[in-house]
N, C-alpha and C positions, 0 to 999 in steps of 0.2 A: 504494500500500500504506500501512497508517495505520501512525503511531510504534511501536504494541506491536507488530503483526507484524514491522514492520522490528528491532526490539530483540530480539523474539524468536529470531528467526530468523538475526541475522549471525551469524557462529563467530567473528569476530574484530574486538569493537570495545570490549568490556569490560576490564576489569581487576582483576586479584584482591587483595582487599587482606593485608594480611601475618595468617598463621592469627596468632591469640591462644592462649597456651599453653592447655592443655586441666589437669582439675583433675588431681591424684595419684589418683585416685579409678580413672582409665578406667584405669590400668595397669594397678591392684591389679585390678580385674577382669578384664580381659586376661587377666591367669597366671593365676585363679583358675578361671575360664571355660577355657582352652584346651585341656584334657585329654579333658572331657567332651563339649564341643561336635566334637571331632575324632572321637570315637568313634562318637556318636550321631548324629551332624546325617545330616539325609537331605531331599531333593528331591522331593516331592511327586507321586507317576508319575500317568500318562494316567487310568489305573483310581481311584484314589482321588480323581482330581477329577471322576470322571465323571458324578459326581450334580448339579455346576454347572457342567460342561462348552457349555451353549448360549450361546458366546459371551465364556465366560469363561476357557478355558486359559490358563495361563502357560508351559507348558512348553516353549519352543520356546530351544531350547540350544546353535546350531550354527549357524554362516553357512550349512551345506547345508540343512538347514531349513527355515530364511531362506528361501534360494530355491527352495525345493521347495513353498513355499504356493501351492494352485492360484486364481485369481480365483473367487470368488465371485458371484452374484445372486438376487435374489430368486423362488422360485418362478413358471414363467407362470400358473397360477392366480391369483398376486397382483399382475394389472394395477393396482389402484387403489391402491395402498401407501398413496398419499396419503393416502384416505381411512380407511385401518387407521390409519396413523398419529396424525391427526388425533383419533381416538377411542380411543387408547392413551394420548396423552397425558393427555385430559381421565381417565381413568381414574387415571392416574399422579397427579394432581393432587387428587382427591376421593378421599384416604385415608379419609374418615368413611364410606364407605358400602362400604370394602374389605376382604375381607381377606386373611390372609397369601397364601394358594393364587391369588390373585386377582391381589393385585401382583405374585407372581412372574410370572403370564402374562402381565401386561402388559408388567413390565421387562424381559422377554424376548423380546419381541418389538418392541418400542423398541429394544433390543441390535441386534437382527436386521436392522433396519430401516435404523438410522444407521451400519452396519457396512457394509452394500452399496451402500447409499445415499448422496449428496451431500444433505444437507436445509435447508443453513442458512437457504433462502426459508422452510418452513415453521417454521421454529423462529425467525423474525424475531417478536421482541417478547413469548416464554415461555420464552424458556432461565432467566431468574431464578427464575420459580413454578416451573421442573421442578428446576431447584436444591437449590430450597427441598424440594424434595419429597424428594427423591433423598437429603437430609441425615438429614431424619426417619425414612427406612429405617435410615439407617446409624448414626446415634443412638442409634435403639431395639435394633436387632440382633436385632429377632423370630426370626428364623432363617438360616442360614450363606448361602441359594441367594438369597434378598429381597436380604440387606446384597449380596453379591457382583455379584449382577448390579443394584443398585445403584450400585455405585462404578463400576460400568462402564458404564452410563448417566451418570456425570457426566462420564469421560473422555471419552468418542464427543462429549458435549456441549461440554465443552470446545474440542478440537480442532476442533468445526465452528460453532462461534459465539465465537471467543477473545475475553476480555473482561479489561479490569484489573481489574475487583473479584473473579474468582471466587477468585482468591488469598488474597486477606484475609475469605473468608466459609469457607473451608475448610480452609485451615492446622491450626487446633484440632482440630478433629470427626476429620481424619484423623489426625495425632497421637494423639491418644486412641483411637482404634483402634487403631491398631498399637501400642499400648502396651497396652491394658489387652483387646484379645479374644482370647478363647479358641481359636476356629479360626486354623488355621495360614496356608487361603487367602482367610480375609478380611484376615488380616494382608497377607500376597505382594499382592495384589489394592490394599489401603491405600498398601502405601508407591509401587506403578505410577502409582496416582491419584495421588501427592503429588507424586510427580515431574514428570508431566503439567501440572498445574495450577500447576506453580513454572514450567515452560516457557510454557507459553501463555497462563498465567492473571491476568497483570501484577506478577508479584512483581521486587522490586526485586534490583540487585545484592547488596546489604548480605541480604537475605530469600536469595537463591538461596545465597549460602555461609552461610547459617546452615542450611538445608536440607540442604547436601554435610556439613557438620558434624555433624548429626544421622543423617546416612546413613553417616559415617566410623563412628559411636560404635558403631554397630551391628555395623558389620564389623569392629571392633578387639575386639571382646565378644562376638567368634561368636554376635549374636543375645542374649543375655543383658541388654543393656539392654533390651530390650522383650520380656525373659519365652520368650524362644525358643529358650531355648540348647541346645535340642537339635533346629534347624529348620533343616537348609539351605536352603528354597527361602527365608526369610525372609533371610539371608543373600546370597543369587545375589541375589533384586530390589533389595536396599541396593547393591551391585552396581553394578547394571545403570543402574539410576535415579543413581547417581553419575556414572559414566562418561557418561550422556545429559546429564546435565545439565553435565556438564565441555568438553563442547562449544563452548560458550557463552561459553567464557572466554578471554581470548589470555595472558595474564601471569600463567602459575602455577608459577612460582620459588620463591615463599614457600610454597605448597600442597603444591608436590611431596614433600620427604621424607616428613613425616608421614604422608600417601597412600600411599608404596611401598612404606612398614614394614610396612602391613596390607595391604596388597596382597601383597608378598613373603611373609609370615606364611600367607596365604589358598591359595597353592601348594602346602601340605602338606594344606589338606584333606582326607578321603574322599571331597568328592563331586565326579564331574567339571563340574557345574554352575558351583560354589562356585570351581573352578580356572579355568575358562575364563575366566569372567566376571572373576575377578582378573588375569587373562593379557591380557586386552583392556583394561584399564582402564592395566596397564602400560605397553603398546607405545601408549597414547595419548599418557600423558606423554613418553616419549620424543619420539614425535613432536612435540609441544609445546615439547620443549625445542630444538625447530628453527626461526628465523623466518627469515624472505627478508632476505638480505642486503643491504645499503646501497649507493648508488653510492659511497661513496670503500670500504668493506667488501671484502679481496679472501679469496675462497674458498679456502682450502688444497686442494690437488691430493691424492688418495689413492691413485693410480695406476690398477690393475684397478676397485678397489672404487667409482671415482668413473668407472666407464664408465656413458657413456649408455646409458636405456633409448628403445626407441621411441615411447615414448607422453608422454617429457618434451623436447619440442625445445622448444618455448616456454614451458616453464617455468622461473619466475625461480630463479635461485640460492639453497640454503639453505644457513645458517651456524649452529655449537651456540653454544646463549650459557650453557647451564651442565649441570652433570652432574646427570642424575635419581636417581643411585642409588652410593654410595660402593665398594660391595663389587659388583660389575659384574662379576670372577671367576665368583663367588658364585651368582649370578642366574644367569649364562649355562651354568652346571653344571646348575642346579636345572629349566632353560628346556628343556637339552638333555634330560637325562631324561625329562622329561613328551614332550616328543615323539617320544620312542624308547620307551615304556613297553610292557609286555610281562608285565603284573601279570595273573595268574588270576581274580582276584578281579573285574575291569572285566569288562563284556558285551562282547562284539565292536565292536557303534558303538559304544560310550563310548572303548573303544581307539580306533579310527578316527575318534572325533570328537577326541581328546585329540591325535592325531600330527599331524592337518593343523594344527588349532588353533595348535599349539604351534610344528610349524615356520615360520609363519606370523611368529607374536608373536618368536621368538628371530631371523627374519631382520629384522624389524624394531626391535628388542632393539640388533643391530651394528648395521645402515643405517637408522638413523632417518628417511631421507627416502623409504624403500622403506613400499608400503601392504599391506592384505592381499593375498593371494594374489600376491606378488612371483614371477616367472619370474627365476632370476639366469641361465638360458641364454642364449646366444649366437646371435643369429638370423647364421648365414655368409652371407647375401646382404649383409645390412645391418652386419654388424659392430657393431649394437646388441644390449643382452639386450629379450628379451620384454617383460618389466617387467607392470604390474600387467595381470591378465587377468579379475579379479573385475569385470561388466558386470551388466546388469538391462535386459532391452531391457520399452518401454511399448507395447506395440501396436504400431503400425506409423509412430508418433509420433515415438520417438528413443530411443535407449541412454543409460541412466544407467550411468554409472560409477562403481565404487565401487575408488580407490584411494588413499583415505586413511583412517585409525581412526575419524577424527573422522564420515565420511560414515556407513560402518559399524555404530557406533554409533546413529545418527539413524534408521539403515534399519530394524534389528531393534529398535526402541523402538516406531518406525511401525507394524511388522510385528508387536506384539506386542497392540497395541492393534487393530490393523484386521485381519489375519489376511490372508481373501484377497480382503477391499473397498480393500487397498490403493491396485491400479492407479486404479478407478475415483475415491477421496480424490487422487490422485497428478496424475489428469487435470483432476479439478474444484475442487479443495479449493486456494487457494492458498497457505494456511498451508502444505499438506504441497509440492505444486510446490515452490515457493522454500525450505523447508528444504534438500532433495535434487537442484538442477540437473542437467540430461541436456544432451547434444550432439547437435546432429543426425550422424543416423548418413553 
């Protein structure tokens, strides 16, 4: 595996350096923002993105979800993809003789292509010119469905040709998008891509927390830094792209309060999206605030609460090295609510996504070394609890396991980008492989 994937890809070999205070500026906005953006912000449904729906949704809100995306392939009509392909690009590439109706079919069918597909043989030695291409849609912003499925040709492209420079060639252009456009999900769409390309696309440590920096400003201004303030899905992806990219780091003591304030803050949203997403990005740092214990290091005993589950027998010992959150009452009041919620106002799944969600994040809130979907039952045979039972089997390959935040995370980032060409990215793709390790079953 080469240095960037391997950099990419560890969750713990980084270090974060101490935040630098932020100006008086983000506060005053903060209160000034919080009244309006709580009232108004909203989440972008299925229906109103349905006009750039091929390939492009964001809405996917819920580890069930998650796992409810079916695999995807390419039509049997389209034995030769290759050769589709091969001729989409060149189309993608010769903007002078296109036009708008013209590159949406192509970029869509590009989407199509490297969503189902494994292609990085054919895109060996043009991912730069489709780059390049792919900029000048998103530059010009002719129209919402070009730029959109635009950016999502440069993500597909990313992740299946990772490169150090696409970082330092697209930082700006995405920036400026999500600052200065007028659609909502070219924004959402912008900052998935910024996230994408600060993971895979060689951006340095010093570059990736100036990116979570820029993702915090957003989510402490309910969206108001970049003209949103009444946009929750632009909110949920500042989100989501923080918590993906928070993965990546092992040492975030100095990170953590300022994170929890707007995190904790993000809880009282209207939108269940906006909540979730803060709910996860929570129960990450706590679990962060756990590292494996030392050989002279001895574990304090907790009685019940430190019984084994079955799925940790050789797992190393964790120790807390500091507290993520001062008022922890507080949280755990606010944690319980959301997951007993019983409000009129939520749909039925928004209730039902908010109770699992939340009992999920508040048992990992107490036992920070417990992951999603924690079982605290008692199996009587074994005298062990269940413990984590959230799995992903790959075909007939091997079960990935998802029981930690940090996995979690990685999975519905993957899954939000690849839909249902995960498995086959998952089988072929080594970048995504080695993100997500499985067990033989």
């Amino acid at each position: 595996m080469t240095d960037l994937r391997r950099r990419a890809l560890e969750s713990g070999k980084t270090v974060s350096r101490k935040v630098q205070s932020k100006q008086s500026s983000r506060a005053s906005s903060r209160a000034n923002s919080r009244v309006n953006s709580r009232n108004v912000s909203r989440h972008g449904s299925d229906e109103e993105e349905g006009n750039v729906s091929d390939g492009t949704n964001w809405s996917i809100n819920s580890v069930d979800e998650v796992l409810a995306l079916e695999d995807v392939d390419l039509p049997s009509a389209a034995i030769d993809w290759q050769e589709e392909l091969g001729d989409r690009m060149a189309q993608i590439v010769d903007r002078k003789r296109s036009s708008i109706s013209g590159r949406e079919e192509s970029l869509s069918a590009y989407v199509r292509i490297l969503t189902a597909k494994y292609v990085a043989e054919e895109l060996h030695g043009k991912s730069e010119e489709l780059v390049d291409a792919f900029l000048k849609s998103i530059k010009a912003e002719s129209g919402e469905k070009e730029t959109v499925l635009a950016l999502k040709s440069l993500i597909l492209t990313t992740i299946t040709t990772p490169s150090e420079t696409i970082y330092g060639l697209i930082d700006r252009p995405l920036k400026r998008t999500i600052n200065d456009s007028a659609s909502s999900i070219t924004k959402n769409t912008a900052i998935h891509a910024l996230g994408c390309a600060t993971f895979y696309g060689g951006a340095s440590l010093e570059e990736t927390q100036e990116i979570m920096d820029y993702l915090l400003e957003i989510i402490e201004s309910d969206g108001n830094s970049v003209g949103s303030g009444d946009d929750g899905a632009v909110v949920t992806a500042a989100l989501e792209e923080w918590g993906f990219l928070a993965t990546q780091l092992e040492d975030m003591e100095d990170t953590t309060e300022e994170a929890m304030e707007a995190f904790v803050e993000q809880l009282d949203s209207s939108e269940p999206s906006v909540q979730i997403a803060a709910g996860e990005n929570i129960a990450l740092l706590y679990e962060k605030s756990y590292t494996e214990a030392e050989e002279d290091e001895e574990v304090e005993s907790e009685g019940d609460e430190d019984l084994e589950d079955e799925t940790s027998r050789d797992s190393p010992k964790m120790i807390k090295r500091y507290e993520p959150y001062r008022r922890l009452d507080k949280l755990r009041n606010t944690l319980s609510d959301l997951a007993s919620i019983s409000s009129r106002r939520l749909s039925k799944k928004d209730r039902k996504s908010l109770h699992t969600n939340f009992s999920d994040i508040l048992n990992s809130v107490e036992n920070p070394t417990r992951g999603p979907r924690y079982q605290n039952a008692v199996n009587q045979e074994t005298g062990k609890r269940y413990g984590s039972r959230l799995t992903i089997r790959i075909h007939r390959s091997g079960v990935m396991k998802i029981d930690k935040w940090w996995k979690l995370h990685r999975l519905q980032a993957l899954r939000r980008i690849l839909a249902g060409g995960f498995v086959t990215h998952y089988e072929k793709n080594e970048v995504i492989f080695e993100s997500l390790p499985y067990v033989q079953p």
